[in-house]
C-alpha atoms as a printed R data frame, in Angstrom:
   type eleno elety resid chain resno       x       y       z
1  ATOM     1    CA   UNK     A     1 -23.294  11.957 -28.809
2  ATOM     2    CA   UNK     A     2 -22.501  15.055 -27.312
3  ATOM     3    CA   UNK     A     3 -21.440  14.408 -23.374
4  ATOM     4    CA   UNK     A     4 -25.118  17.075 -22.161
5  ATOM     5    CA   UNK     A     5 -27.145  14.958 -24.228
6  ATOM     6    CA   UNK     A     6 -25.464  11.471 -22.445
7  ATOM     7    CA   UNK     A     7 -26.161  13.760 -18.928
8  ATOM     8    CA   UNK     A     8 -29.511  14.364 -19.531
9  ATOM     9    CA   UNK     A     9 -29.819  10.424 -20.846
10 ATOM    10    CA   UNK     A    10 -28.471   8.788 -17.598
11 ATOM    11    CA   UNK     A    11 -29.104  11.486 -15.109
12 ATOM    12    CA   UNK     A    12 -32.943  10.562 -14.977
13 ATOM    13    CA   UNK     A    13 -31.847   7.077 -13.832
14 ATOM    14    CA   UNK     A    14 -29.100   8.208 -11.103
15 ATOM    15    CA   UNK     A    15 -31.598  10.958  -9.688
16 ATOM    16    CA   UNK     A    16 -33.983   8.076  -9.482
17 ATOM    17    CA   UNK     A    17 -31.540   5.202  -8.091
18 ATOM    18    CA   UNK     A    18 -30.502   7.993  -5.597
19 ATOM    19    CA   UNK     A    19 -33.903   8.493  -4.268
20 ATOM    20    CA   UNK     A    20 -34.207   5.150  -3.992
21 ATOM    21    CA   UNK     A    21 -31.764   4.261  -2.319
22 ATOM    22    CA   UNK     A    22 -32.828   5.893   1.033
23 ATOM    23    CA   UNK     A    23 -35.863   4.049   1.195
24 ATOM    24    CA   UNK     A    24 -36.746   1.443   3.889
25 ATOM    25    CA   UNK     A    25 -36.974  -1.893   1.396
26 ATOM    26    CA   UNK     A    26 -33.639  -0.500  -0.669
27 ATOM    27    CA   UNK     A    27 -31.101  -3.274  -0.108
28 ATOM    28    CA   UNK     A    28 -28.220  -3.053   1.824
29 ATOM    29    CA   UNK     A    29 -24.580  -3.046   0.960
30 ATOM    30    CA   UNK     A    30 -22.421  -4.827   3.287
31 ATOM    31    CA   UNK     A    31 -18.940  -2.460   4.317
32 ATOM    32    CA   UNK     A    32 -16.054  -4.199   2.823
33 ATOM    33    CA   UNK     A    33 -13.930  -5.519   5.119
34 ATOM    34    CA   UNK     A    34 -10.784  -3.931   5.835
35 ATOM    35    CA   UNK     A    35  -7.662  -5.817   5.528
36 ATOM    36    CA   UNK     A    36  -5.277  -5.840   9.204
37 ATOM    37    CA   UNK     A    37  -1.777  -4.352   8.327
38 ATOM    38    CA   UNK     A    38   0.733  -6.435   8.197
39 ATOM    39    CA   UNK     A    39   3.314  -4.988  11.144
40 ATOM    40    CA   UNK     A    40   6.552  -3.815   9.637
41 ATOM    41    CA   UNK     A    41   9.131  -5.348  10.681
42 ATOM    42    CA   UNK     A    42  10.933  -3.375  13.733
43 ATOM    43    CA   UNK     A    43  14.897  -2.160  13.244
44 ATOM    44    CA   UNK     A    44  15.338  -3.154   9.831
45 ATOM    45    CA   UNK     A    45  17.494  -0.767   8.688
46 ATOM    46    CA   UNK     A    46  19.826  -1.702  11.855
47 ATOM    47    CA   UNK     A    47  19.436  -5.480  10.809
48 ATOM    48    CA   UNK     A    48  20.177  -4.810   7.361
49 ATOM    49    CA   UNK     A    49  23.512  -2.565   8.392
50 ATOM    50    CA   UNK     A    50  24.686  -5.618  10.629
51 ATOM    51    CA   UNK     A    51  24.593  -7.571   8.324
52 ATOM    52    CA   UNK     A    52  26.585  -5.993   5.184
53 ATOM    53    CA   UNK     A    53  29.478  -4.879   8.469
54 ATOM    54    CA   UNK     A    54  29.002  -9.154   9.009
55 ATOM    55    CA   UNK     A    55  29.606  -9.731   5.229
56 ATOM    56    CA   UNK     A    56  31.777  -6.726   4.481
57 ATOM    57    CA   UNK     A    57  34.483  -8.601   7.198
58 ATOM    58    CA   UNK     A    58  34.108 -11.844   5.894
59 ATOM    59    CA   UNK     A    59  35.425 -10.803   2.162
60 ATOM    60    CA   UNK     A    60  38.036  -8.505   3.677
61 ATOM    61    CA   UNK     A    61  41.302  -9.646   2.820
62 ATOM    62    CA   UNK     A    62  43.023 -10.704   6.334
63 ATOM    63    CA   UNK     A    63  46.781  -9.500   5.432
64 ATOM    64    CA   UNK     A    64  48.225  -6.847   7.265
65 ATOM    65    CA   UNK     A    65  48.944  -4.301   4.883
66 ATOM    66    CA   UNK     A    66  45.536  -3.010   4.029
67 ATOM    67    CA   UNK     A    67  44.466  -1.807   7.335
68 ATOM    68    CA   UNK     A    68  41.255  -1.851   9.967
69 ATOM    69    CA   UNK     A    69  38.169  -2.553   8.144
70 ATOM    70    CA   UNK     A    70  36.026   0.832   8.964
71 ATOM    71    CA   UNK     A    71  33.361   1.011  10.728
């Protein structure tokens, strides 16, 4: 079926749903409701940092010879 012939098929009904739709006794759709954001958690790229430093120092090897862990 070519896609003018399926436009002029279902195109009578939409232009007639769409009319009716504005009318006093069409029913009503309720809004969806909108979902709060969940807040993002504040610093966490600071948190993260802290703690790979708080790891990083707790696998360095303690002899003297390798030198201050950098930070």
């Amino acid at each position: 079926m070519d896609s003018s012939q399926l436009g002029l098929l279902l195109g009578v009904h939409v232009a007639q749903h769409e009319a009716d739709s504005a009318r006093p006794w069409a029913p009503e759709v309720p809004e969806p409701e909108r979902r709060p954001r969940r807040p993002r958690a504040p610093r966490t790229r600071r948190t993260l940092a802290e703690a790979l430093h708080h790891l990083a120092d707790a696998v360095a090897p303690t002899s003297p010879e390798v030198g201050h862990p950098a930070r």
